[in-house]
C-alpha positions, 0 to 999 in steps of 0.5 A, spaced: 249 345 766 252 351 768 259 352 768 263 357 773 270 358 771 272 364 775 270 358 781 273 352 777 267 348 778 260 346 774 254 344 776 249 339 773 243 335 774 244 328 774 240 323 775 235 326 780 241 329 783 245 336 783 252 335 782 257 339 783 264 337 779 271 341 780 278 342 777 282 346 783 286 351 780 292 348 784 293 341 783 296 335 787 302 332 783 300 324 784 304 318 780 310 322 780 313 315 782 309 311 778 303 308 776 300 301 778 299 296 771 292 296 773 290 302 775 284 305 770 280 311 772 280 309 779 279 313 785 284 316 790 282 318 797 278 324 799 281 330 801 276 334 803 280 340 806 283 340 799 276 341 796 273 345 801 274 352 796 271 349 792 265 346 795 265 353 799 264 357 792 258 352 791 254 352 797 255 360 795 252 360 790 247 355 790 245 355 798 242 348 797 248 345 798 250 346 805 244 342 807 244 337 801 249 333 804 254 329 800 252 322 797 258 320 792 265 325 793 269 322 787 276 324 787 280 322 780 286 324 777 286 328 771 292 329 765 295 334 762 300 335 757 305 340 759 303 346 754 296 344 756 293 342 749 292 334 748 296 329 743 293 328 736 296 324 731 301 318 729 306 317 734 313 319 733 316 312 735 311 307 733 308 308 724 302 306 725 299 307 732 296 313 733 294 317 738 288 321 741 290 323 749 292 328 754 285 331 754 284 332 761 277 335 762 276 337 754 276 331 752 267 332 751 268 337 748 273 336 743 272 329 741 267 330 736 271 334 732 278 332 735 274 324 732 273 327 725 280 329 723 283 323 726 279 318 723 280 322 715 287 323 718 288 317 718 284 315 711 287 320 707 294 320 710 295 327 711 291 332 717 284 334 713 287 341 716 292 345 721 293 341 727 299 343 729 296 346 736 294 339 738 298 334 733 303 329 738 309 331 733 310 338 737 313 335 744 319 334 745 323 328 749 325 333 754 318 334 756 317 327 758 321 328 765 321 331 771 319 338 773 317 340 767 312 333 767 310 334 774 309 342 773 304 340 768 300 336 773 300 343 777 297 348 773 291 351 773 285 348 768 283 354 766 285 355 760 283 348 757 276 350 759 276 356 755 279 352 749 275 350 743 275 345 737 277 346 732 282 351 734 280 359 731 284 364 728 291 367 732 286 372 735 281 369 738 286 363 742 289 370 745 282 372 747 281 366 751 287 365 753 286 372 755 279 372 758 282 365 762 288 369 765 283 375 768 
């Protein structure tokens, strides 16, 4: 796998094919009015001039891609929290129900660690460790509503991109987030 965050995609093979997967620096706002009961990973429509950029950058860096021709363009939303780290923890409103989401596209990459503190978290009554970057308990009722939700949806992925699990010290989370703003 090959992951180019200046050109917000990766690269991958999969099953004998090349795939190419993005995360577009602006994102298209999509449920603001809602989303149907039934809707579970589903596809939107395409929007190929909306991922043309992106797909641009691909073919240039790996030329195949210009005559390779597309067999699946999946295009599917995504979630973000507004301050861009998940949800992690027992939810405020309801005692014993407990949460693990808002991962967006760092959700492979956090599970196995993000999995551990929640399952002993859970067992033992307490966080094993510092989690307050991700733990549920820091988002405020305020954040729930429009603009500041739909804002959320408009960011850039970057910085999730660039953000590991467990969280490092202070230092190196400026680093990234330095690195993840050039």
């Amino acid at each position: 796998m090959l992951r180019v965050p200046d050109e917000c995609a990766y690269y991958k093979e999969d099953a004998g094919k090349m795939m190419l997967g993005a995360f577009e620096p602006v994102a298209k706002p999509w449920g603001m009015d809602g989303i149907r009961e039934d809707f579970c990973f589903d596809q939107l429509p395409e929007d190929m001039d909306h991922f043309e950029p992106i797909l641009e950058m691909g073919v240039n860096r790996m030329p195949m891609l210009a005559t390779a021709g597309i067999h699946t363009f999946f295009n599917g939303p995504e979630s973000f929290t507004p301050d861009d780290r998940y949800y992690l923890g027992e939810a405020p409103e309801l005692s014993g129900y407990w949460m693990a989401t808002g991962y967006n596209s760092i959700g492979i990459v956090s599970s196995g660690g993000a999995g551990m503190a929640l399952a002993q978290w859970i067992n033992d009554g307490e966080a094993p460790f510092d989690l307050w970057e991700v733990d549920i308990r820091r988002a405020q009722p305020f954040q729930k509503k429009p603009p500041l939700s739909q804002g959320a949806r408009l960011r850039n992925a970057r910085p999730a991109l660039c953000r590991p699990f467990p969280l490092p010290p202070n230092g190196d989370v400026a680093k990234c987030q330095a690195f993840a703003a050039a």
